[in-house]
MIKOL-566086 format. One record per atom (N, C-alpha, C): residue in three letters; x, y, z. Coordinates in steps of 0.05 Angstrom, whole numbers, plus 5000, padded with zeros to 4 digits. Layout:
BEGIN
ALAXYZ
...
//
This chain:
BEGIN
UNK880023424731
UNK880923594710
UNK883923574705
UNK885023414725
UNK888423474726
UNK889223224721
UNK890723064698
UNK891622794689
UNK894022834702
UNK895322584723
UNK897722564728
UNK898722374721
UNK900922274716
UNK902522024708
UNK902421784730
UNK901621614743
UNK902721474760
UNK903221164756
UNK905321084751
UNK906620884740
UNK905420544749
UNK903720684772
UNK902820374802
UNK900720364794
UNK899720654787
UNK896820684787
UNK895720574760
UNK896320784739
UNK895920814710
UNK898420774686
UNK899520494688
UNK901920604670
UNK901220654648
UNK897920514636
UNK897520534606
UNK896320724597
UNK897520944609
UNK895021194605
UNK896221214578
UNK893821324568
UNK894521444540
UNK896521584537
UNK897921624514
UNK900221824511
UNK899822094500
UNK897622154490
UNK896822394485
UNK894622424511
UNK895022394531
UNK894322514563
UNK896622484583
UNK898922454563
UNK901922444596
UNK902422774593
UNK902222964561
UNK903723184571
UNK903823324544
UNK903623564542
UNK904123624521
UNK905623644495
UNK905223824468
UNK908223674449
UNK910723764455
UNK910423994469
UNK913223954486
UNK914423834501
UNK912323734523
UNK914023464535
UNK913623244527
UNK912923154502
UNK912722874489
UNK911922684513
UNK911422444499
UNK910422194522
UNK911422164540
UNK913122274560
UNK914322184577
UNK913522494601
UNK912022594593
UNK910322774600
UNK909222664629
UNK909422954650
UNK908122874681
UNK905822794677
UNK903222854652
UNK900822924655
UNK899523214650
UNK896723244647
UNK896223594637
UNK893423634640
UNK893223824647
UNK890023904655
UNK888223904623
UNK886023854635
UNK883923814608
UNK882824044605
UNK882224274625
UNK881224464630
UNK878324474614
UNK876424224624
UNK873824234625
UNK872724464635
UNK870324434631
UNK868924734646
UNK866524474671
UNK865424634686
UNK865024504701
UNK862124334679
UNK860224474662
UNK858124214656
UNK859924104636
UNK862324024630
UNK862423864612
UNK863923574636
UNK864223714655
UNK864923584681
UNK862923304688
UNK860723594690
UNK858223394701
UNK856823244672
UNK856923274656
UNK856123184638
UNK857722844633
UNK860422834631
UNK861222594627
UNK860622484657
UNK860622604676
UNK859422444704
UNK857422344698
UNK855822494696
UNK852422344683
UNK852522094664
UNK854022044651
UNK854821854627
UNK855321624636
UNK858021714662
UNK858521394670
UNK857121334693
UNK855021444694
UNK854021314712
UNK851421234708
UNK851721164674
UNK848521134665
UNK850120734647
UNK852620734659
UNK854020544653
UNK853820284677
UNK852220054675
UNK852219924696
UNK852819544696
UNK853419334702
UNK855219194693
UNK857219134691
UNK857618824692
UNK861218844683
UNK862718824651
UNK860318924640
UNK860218864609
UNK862019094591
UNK861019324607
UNK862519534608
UNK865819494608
UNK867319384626
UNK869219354633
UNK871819084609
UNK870119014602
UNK870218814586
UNK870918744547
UNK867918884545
UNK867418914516
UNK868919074511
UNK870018984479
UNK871519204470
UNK869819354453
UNK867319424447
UNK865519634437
UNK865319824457
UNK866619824482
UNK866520034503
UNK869020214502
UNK871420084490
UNK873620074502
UNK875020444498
UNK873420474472
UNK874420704456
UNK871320894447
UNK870721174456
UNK868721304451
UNK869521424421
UNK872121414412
UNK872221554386
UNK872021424358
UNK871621554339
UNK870921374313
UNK872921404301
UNK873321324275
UNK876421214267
UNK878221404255
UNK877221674247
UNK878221934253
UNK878822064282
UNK878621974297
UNK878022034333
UNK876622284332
UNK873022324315
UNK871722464321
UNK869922284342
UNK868922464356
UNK867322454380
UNK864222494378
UNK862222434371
UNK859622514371
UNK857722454397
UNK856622724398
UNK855322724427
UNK851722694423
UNK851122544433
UNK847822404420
UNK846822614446
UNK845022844434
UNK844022924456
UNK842022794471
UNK841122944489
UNK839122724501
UNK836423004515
UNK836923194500
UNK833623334510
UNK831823324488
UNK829423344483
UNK827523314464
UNK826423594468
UNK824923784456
UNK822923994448
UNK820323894444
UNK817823824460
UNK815623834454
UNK814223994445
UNK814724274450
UNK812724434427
UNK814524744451
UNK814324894424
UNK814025224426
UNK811725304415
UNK810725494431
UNK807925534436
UNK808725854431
UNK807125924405
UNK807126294403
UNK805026404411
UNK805526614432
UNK802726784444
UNK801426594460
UNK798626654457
UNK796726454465
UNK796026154456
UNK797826054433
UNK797825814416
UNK795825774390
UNK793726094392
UNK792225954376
UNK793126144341
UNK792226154314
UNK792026214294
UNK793626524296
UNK792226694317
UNK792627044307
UNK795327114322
UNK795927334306
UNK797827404309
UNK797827754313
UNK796527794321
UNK795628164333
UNK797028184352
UNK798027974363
UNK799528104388
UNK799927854400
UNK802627804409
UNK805027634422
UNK805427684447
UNK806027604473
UNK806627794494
UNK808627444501
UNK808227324491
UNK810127064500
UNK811026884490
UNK812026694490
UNK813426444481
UNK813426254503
UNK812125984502
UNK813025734521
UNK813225574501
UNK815925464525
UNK817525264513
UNK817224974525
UNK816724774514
UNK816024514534
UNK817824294530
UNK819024214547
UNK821523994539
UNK820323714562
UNK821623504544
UNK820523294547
UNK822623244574
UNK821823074600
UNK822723054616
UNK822823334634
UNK825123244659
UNK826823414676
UNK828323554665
UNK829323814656
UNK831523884636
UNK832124094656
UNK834624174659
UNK836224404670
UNK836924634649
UNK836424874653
UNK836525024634
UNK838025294646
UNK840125254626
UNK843425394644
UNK841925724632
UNK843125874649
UNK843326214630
UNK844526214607
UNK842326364591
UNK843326444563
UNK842526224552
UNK841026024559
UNK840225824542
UNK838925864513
UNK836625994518
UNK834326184500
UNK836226404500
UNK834926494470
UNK835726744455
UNK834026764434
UNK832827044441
UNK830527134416
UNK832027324402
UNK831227414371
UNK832527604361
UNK830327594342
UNK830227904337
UNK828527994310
UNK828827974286
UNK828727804272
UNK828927894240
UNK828328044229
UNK826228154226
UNK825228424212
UNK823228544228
UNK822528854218
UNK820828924224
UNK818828954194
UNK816429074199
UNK814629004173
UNK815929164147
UNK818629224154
UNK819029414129
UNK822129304122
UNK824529274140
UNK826429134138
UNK827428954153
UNK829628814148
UNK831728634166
UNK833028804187
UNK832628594207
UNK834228754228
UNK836228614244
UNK834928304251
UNK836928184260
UNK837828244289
UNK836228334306
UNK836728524328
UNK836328264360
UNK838728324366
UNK837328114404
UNK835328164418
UNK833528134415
UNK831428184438
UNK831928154468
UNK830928304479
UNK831528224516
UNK829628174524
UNK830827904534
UNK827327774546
UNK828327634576
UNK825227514584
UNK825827414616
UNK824527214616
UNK826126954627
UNK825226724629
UNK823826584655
UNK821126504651
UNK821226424677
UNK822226164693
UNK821626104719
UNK822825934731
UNK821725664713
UNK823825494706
UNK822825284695
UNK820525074720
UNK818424944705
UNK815224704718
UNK816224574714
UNK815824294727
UNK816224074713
UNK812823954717
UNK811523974701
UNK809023964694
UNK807823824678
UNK806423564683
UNK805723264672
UNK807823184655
UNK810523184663
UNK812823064656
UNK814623204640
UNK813323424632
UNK814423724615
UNK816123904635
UNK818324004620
UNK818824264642
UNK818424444611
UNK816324544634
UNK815224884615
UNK817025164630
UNK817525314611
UNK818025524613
UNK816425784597
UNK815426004610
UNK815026224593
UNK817826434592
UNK817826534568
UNK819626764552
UNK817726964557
UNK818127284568
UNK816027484560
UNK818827694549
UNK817427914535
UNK820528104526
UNK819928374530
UNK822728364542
UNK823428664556
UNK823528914533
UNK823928924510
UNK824229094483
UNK822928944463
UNK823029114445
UNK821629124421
UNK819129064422
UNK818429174440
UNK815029124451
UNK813729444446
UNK811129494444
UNK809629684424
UNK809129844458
UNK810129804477
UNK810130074496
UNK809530044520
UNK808830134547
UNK809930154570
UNK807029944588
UNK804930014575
UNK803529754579
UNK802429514566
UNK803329554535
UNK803329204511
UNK805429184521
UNK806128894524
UNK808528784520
UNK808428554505
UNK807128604477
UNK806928584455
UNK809328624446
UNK810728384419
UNK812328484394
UNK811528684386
UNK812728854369
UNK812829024351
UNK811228814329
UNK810228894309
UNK810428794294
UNK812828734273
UNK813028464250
UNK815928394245
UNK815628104255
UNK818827924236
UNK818927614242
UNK820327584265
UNK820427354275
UNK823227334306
UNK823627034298
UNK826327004310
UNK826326734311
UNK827026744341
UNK828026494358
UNK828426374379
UNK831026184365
UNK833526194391
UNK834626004389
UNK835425794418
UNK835425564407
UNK835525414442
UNK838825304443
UNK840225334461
UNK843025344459
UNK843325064467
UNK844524834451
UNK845024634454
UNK846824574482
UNK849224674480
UNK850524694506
UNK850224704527
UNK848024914535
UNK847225004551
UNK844124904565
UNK842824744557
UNK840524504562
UNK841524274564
UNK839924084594
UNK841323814596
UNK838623724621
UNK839823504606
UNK837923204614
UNK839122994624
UNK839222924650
UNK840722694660
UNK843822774662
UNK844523014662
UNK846023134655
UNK848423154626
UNK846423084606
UNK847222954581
UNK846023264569
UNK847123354554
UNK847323664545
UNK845323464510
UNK843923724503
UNK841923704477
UNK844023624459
UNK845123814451
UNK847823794437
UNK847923884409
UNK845823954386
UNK846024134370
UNK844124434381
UNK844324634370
UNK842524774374
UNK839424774352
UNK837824864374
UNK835324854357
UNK834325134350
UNK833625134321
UNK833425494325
UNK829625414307
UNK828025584323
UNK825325734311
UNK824525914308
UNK823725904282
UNK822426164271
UNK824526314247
UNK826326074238
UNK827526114221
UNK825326044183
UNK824825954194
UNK821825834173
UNK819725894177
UNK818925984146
UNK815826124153
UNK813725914158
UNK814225674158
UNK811825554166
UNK812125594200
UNK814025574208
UNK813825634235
UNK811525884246
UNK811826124236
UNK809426404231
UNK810626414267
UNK812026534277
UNK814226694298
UNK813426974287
UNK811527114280
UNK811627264273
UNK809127454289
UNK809027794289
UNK807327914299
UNK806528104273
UNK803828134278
UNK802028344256
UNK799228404258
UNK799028604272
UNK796528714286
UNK794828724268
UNK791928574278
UNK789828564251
UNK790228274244
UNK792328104234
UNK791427854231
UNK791427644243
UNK787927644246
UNK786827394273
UNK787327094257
UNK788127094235
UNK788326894221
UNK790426704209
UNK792126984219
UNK795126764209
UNK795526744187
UNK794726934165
UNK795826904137
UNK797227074127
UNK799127144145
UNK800927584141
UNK799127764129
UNK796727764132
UNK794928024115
UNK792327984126
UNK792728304127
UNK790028414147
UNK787428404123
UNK785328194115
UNK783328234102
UNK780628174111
UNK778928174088
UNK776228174105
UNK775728004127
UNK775827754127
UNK776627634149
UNK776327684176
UNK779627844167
UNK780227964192
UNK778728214195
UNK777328364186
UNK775528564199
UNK772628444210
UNK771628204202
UNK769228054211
UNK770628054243
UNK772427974242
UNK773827954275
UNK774628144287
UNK774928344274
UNK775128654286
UNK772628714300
UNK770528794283
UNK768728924288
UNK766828794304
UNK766728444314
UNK765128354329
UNK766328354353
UNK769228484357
UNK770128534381
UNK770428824386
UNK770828914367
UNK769929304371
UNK768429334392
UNK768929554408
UNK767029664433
UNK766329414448
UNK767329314448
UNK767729124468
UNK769929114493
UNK769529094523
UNK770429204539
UNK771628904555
UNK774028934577
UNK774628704595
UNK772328634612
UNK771828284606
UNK768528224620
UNK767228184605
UNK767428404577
UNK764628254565
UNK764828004537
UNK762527954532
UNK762327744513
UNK764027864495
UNK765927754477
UNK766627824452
UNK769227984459
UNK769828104478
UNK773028244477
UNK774228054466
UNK776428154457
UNK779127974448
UNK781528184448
UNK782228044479
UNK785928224486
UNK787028214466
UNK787528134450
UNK789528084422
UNK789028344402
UNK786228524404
UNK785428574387
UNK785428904405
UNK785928954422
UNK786829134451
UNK789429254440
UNK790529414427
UNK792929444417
UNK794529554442
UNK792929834450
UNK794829934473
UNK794229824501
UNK792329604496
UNK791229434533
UNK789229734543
UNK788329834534
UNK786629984551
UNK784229874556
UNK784229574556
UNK780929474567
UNK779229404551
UNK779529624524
UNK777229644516
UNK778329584484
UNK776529514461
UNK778029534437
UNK776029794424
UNK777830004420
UNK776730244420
UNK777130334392
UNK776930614396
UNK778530794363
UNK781030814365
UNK782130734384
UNK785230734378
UNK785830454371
UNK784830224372
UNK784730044367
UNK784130014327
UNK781830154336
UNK781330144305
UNK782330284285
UNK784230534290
UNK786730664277
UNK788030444268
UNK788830324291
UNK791630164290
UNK791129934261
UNK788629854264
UNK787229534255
UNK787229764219
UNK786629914211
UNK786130064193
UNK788730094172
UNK790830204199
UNK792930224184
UNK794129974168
UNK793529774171
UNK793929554159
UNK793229394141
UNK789529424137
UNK787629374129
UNK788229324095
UNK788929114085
UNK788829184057
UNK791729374047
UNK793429394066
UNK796229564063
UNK798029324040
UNK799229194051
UNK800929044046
UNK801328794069
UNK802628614056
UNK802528284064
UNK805728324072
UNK805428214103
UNK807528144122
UNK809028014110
UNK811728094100
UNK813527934082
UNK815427774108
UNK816627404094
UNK818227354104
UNK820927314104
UNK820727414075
UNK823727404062
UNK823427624045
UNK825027844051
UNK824728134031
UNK825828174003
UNK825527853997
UNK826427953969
UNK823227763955
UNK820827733972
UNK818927683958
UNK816627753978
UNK816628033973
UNK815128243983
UNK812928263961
UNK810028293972
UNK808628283952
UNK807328543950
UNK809328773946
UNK808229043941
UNK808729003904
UNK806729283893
UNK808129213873
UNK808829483864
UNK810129613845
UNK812429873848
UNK811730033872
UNK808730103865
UNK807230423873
UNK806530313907
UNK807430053915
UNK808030063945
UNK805029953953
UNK803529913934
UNK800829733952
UNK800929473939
UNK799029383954
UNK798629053957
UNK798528993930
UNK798928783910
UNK798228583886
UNK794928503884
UNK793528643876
UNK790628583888
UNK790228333863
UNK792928153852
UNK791327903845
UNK792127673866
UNK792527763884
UNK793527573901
UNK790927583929
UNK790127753932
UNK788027823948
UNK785227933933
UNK782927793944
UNK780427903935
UNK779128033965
UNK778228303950
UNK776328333979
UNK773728403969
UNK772828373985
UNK768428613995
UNK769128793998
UNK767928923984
UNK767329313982
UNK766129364018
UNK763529174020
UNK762129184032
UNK764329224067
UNK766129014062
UNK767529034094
UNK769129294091
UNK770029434068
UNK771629714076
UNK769429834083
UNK767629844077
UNK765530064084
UNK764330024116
UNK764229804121
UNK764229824150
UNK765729894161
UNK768529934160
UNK770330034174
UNK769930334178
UNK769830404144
UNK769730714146
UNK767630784154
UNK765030624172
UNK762530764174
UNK763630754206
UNK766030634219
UNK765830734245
UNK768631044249
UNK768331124277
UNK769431354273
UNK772131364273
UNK773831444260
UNK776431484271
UNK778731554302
UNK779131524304
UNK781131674335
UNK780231934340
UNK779131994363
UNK778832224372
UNK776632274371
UNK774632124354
UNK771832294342
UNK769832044366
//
């Protein structure tokens, strides 16, 4: 970290590394004050350097381009972020895995979740979450994300419903000890669907008939038996009950999970655009033929 002058050793050191603009070129030398991975990071580099070709060529001679910018080629890949359980619904989130190609070291504060909205506004909010120990698992290192807040209560640890994104901190991920080097952010795009909304098994932001065919064949359905679906368990009590089906109701035909709040598809009087959605009479009426909470 500490450049010194030594005339036997190094006379041709560069002159913008003898000293600073106060002591002009004739400067003792001056600390770089790296941090320690940017330490290990150029370690990793030269020693991915082997040959005497290196020493030689002048395509080696100089890392900078003819501005003396510097570009750093990262070297981790992202195989897949995986929402929830991986498949279509979105009733309930309790995780995020992340799968990176290779061995990857993954410094604190790498990951960072934050809320975009909830089903009504922007929020923009950090989420607190806990990572686990990174696998290195058929050549992947997997990690799970689970989150400490904005979870629906003391035993879901479920999102709230609302968008999230994830961001992966370039800096702070490394491979060979070669750092990613931009950041990667998900769930900034709605095709990504980072998003939670109880009731849709389908992945289309709106709870419709559909989605009550998938309600009600898991209704009264208990942990063990044929047909439960945890996703569809709002408060985890085992069972998908009338509090379950409150929850699934309140949504039912309400309004469509917006991703960007300036194309919200309420229209003045605050309900759904019913030319954008068709439903069956037939599936409200099954709903309302079972009982409410409490009854």
């Amino acid at each position: 970290n500490d450049i010194s002058f030594e005339p036997d050793i190094n006379p041709e050191l560069d002159g913008r590394l003898l000293g600073s603009p106060a002591q002009g070129p004739a400067g003792p030398g001056q600390k770089l004050l790296m941090t320690q991975q940017e330490r290990a990071a150029i370690t990793a580099f030269l020693k991915t350097l082997s040959g005497k070709n290196v020493y030689t060529d002048e395509r080696w001679s100089d890392p900078f381009g003819p501005e003396g910018e510097l570009t750093v080629i990262g070297n981790v890949d992202v195989d897949a972020i995986e929402v929830g359980d991986a498949t279509a619904q979105r009733n309930s989130i309790d995780a995020l895995t992340v799968k990176f190609a290779g061995d990857v070291i993954i410094m604190p504060g790498a990951l960072k979740v934050i809320q975009r909205s909830t089903a009504d506004e922007a929020t923009f909010e950090t989420v607190k979450i806990t990572v686990s120990e990174p696998q290195l698992v058929g050549g992947q290192t997997v990690v799970t994300i689970t989150f400490d807040d904005h979870i629906r209560g003391r035993f879901s640890r479920s999102l709230v419903d609302g968008n999230y994104q994830i961001t992966l901190a370039g800096h702070l991920l490394f491979r060979d000890g070669i750092p990613m080097g931009s950041d990667l952010v998900f769930g900034d795009e709605e095709a990504e669907r980072f998003y939670v909304f109880f009731g849709d098994s389908d992945g289309n932001r709106f709870v419709d008939d559909d989605d009550t065919e998938v309600f009600l064949d898991a209704y009264k359905r208990s942990v063990g038996e044929k047909g439960f679906d945890p996703t569809l368990d709002y408060d985890v009590s085992g069972s998908v009950d009338n509090i379950d089906m409150t929850n699934f109701r309140q949504r039912y035909r309400k309004f469509e999970l917006p991703f960007d709040f300036s194309s919200m598809s309420r229209n003045d009087s605050g309900k759904t655009d019913s030319t954008r959605h068709k439903f069956d009479s037939t599936k409200e009426s099954s709903l309302r033929a079972q009982p409410s909470k409490g009854l």
